[in-house]
N, CA, C and O atoms as CSV, one atom per row, in Angstrom:
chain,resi,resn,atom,element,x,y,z
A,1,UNK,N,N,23.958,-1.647,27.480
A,1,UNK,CA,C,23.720,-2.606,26.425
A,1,UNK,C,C,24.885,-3.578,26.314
A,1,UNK,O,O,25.115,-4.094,25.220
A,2,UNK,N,N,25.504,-3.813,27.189
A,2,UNK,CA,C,26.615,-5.258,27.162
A,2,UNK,C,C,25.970,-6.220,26.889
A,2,UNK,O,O,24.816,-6.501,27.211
A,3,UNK,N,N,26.741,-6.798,26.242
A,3,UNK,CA,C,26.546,-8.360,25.780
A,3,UNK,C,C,25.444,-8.235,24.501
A,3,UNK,O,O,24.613,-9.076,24.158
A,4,UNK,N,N,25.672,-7.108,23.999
A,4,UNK,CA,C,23.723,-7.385,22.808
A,4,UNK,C,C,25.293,-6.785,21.435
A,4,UNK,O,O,26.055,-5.843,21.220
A,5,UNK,N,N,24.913,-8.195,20.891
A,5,UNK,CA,C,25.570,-8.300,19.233
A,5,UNK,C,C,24.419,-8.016,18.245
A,5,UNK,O,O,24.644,-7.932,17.037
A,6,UNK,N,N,23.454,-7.901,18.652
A,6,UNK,CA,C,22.418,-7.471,17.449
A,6,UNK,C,C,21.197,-6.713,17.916
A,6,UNK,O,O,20.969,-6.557,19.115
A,7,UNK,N,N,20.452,-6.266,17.008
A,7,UNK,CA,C,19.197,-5.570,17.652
A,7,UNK,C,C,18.184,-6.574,17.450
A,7,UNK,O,O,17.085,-6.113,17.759
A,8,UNK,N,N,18.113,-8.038,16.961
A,8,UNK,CA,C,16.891,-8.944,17.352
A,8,UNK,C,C,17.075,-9.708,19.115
A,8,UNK,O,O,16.257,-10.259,19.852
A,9,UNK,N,N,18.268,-9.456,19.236
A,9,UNK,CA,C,18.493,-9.395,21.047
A,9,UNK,C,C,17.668,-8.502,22.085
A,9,UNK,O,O,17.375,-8.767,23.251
A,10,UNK,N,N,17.440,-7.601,21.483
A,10,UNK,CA,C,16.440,-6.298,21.972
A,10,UNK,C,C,15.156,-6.921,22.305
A,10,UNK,O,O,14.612,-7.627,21.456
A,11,UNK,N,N,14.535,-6.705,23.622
A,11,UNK,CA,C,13.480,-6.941,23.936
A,11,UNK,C,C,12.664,-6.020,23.272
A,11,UNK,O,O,11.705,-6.485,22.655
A,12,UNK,N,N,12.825,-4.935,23.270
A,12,UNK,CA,C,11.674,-3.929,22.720
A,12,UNK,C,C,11.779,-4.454,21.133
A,12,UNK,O,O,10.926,-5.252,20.746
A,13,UNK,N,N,12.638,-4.086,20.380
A,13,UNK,CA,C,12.337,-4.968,19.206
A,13,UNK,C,C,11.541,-6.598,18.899
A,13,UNK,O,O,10.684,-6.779,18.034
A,14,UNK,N,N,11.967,-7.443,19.650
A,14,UNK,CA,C,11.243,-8.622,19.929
A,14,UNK,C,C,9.695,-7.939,20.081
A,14,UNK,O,O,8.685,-8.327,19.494
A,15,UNK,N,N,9.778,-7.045,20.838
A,15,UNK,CA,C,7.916,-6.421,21.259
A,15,UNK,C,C,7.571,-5.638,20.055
A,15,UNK,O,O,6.371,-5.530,19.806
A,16,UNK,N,N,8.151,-5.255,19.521
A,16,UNK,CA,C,7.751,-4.677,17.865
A,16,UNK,C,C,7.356,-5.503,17.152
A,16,UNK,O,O,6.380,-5.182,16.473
A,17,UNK,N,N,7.917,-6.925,16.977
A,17,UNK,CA,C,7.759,-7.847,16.063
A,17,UNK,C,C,6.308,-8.550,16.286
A,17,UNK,O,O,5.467,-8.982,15.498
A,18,UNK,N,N,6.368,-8.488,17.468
A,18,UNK,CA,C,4.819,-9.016,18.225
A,18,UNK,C,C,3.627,-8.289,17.757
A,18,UNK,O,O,2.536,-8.750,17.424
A,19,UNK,N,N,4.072,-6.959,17.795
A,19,UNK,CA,C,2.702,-6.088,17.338
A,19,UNK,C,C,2.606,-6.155,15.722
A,19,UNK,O,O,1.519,-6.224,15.147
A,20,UNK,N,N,3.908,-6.128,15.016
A,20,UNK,CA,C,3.423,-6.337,13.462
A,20,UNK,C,C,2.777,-8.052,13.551
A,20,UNK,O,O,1.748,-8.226,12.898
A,21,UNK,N,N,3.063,-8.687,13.946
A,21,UNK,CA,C,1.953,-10.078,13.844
A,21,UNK,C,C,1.018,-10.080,14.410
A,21,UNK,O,O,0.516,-11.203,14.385
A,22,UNK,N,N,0.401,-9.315,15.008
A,22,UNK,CA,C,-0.648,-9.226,15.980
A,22,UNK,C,C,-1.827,-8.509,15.003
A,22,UNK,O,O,-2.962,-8.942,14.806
A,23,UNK,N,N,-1.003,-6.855,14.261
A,23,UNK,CA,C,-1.775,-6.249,13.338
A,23,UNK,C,C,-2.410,-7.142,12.341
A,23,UNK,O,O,-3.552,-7.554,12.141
A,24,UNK,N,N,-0.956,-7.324,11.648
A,24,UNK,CA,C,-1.598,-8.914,10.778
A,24,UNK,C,C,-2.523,-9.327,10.806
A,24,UNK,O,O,-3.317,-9.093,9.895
A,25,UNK,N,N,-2.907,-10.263,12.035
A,25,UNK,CA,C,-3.358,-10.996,11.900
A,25,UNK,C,C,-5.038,-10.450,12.120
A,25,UNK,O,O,-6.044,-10.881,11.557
A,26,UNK,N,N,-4.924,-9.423,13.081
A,26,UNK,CA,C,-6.016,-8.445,13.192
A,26,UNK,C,C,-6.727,-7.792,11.994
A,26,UNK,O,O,-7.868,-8.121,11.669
A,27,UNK,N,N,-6.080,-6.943,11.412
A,27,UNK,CA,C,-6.101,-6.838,9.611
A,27,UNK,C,C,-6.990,-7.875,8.595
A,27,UNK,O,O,-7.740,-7.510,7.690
A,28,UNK,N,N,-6.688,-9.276,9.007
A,28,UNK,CA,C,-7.234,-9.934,7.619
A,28,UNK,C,C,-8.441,-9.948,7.949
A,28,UNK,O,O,-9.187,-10.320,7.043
A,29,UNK,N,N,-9.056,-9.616,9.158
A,29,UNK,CA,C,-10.667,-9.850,9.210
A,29,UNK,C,C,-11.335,-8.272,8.691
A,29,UNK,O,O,-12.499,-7.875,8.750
A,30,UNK,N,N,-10.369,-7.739,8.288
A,30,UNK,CA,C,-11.169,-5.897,7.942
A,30,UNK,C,C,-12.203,-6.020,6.477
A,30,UNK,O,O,-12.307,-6.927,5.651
A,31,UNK,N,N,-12.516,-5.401,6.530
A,31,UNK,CA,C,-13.640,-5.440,5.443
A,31,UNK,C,C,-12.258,-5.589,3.838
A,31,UNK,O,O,-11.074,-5.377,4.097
A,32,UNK,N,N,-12.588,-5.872,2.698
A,32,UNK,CA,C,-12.221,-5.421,1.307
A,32,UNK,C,C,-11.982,-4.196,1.133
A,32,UNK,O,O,-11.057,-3.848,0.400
A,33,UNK,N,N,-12.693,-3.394,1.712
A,33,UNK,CA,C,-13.226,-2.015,1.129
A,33,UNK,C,C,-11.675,-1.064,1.932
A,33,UNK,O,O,-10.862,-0.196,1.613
A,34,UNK,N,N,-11.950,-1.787,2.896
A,34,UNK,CA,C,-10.617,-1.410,4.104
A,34,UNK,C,C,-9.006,-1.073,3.647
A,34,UNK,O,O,-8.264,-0.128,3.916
A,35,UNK,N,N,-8.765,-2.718,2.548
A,35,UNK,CA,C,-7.441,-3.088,2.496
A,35,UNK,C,C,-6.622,-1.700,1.935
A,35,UNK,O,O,-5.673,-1.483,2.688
A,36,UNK,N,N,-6.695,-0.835,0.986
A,36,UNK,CA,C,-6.112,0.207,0.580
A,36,UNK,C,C,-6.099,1.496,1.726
A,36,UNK,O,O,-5.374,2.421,1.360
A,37,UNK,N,N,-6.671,1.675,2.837
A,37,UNK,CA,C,-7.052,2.658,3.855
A,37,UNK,C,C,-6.517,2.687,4.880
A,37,UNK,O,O,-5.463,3.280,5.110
A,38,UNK,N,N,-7.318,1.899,5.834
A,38,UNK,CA,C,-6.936,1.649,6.929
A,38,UNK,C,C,-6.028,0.671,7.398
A,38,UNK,O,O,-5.278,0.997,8.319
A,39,UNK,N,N,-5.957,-0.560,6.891
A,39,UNK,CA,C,-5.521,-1.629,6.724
A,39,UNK,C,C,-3.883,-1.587,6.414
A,39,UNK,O,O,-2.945,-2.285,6.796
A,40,UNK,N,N,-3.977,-0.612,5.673
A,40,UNK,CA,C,-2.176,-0.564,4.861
A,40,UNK,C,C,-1.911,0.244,5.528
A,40,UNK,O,O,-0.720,0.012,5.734
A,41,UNK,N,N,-2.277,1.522,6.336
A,41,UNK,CA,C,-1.361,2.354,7.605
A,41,UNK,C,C,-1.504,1.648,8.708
A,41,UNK,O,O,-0.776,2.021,9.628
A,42,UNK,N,N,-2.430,0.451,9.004
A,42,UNK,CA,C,-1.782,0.335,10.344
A,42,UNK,C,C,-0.510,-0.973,9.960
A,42,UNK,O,O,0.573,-1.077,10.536
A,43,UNK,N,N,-0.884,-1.621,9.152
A,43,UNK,CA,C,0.757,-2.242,8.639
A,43,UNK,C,C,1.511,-1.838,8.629
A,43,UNK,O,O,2.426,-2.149,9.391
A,44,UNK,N,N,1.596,-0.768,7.643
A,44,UNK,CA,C,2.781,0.606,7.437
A,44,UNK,C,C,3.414,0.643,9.291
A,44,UNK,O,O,4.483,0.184,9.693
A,45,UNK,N,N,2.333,1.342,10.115
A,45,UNK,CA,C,2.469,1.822,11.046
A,45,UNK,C,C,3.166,0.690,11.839
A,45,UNK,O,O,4.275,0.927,12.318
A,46,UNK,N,N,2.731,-0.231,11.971
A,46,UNK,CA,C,3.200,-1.468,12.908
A,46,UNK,C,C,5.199,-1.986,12.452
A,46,UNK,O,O,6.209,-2.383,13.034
A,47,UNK,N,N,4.707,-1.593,10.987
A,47,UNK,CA,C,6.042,-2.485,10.829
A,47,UNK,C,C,7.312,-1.219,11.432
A,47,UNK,O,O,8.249,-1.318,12.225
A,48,UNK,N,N,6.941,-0.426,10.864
A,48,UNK,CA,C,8.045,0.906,11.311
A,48,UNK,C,C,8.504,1.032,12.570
A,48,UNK,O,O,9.446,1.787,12.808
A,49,UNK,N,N,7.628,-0.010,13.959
A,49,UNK,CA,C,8.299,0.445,15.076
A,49,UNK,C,C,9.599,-0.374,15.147
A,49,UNK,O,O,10.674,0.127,15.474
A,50,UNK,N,N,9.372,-2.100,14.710
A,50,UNK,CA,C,10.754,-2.398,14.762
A,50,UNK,C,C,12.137,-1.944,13.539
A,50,UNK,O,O,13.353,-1.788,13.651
A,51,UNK,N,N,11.458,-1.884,12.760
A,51,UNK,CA,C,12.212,-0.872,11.281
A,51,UNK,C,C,13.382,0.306,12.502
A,51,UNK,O,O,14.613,0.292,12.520
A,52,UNK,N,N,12.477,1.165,13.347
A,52,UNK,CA,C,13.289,2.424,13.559
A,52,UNK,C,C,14.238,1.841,14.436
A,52,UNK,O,O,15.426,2.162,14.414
A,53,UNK,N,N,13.695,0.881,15.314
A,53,UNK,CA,C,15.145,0.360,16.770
A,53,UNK,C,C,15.819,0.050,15.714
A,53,UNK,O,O,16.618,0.960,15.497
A,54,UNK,N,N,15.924,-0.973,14.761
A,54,UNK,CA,C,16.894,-1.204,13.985
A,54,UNK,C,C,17.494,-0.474,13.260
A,54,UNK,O,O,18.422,-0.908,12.578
């Protein structure tokens, strides 16, 4: 890991960030009925991968 002053330098983080906007954006087409269920763990789920590299 030379030369990396931060963890948004991280490719795999950069690829974390991709999948929480990707969920996102995937997400807003889920039903209403969804948003409290399914909808909020895979957010939950998405955001936590770049959360843990960091």
């Amino acid at each position: 890991m030379s030369g990396v002053k931060s963890y948004k330098e991280l490719l795999i983080w950069r690829k974390g960030i991709r999948i929480v906007v990707l969920v996102y954006k995937l997400t807003r087409d889920f039903p209403k009925e969804e948003i409290y269920a399914l909808t909020s763990q895979l957010k939950r789920a998405s955001v936590s991968i770049p959360s843990n590299i960091a």
